[in-house]
C-alpha positions in Angstrom: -26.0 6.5 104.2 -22.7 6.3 105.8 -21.0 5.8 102.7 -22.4 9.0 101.4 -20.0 10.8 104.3 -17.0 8.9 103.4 -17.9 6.1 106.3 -17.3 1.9 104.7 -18.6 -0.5 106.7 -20.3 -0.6 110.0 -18.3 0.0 113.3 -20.0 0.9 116.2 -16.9 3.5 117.0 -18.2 5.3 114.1 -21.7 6.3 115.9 -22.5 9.0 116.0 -22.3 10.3 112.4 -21.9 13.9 113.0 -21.2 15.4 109.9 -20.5 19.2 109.5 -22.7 19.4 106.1 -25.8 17.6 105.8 -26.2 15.8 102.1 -29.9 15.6 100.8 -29.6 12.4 98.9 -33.2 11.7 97.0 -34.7 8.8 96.9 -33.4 6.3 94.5 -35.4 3.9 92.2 -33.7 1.0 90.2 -34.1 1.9 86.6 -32.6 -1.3 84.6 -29.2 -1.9 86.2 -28.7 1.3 88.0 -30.2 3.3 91.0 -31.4 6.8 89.7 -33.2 9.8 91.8 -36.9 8.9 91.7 -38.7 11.5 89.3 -41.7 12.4 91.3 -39.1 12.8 94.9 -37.3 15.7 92.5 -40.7 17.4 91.2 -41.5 17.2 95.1 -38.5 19.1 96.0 -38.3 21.4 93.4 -41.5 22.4 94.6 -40.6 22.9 98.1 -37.5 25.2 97.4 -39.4 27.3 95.0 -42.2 27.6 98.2 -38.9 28.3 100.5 -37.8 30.9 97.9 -41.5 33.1 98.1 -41.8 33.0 101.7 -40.6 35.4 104.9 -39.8 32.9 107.5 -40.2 29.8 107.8 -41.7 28.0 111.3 -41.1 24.6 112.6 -43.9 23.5 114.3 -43.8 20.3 116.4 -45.2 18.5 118.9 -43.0 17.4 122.2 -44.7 14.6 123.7 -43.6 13.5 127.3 -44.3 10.1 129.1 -46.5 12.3 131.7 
């Protein structure tokens, strides 16, 4: 969210957000009052880095779809 990069309120002179660090900000679940990391998103994650951690290289496959 914009306000996670120091960013209050919307003003279109503020698009792009190019930020020089990318945050990884979970997603949140209410829990009584307050907005907390959802559980199962961090177990997900952790998960994920420990898989990054084990592995060579890493390859980003995707699919580039044209109106042809």
């Amino acid at each position: 969210m914009p306000a996670d990069y120091g960013i209050t309120g919307f003003q279109a002179e503020n698009l792009p957000i190019l930020s020089a660090i990318f945050k990884l900000i979970p997603r949140q679940s209410k829990y009584s009052k307050e907005y907390k990391p959802d559980p199962d998103v961090l177990k997900q994650l952790k998960i994920i880095r420990e898989l990054f951690h084990k592995c060579e290289r890493i390859v980003i496959a995707t699919k580039c779809r044209t109106g042809r």
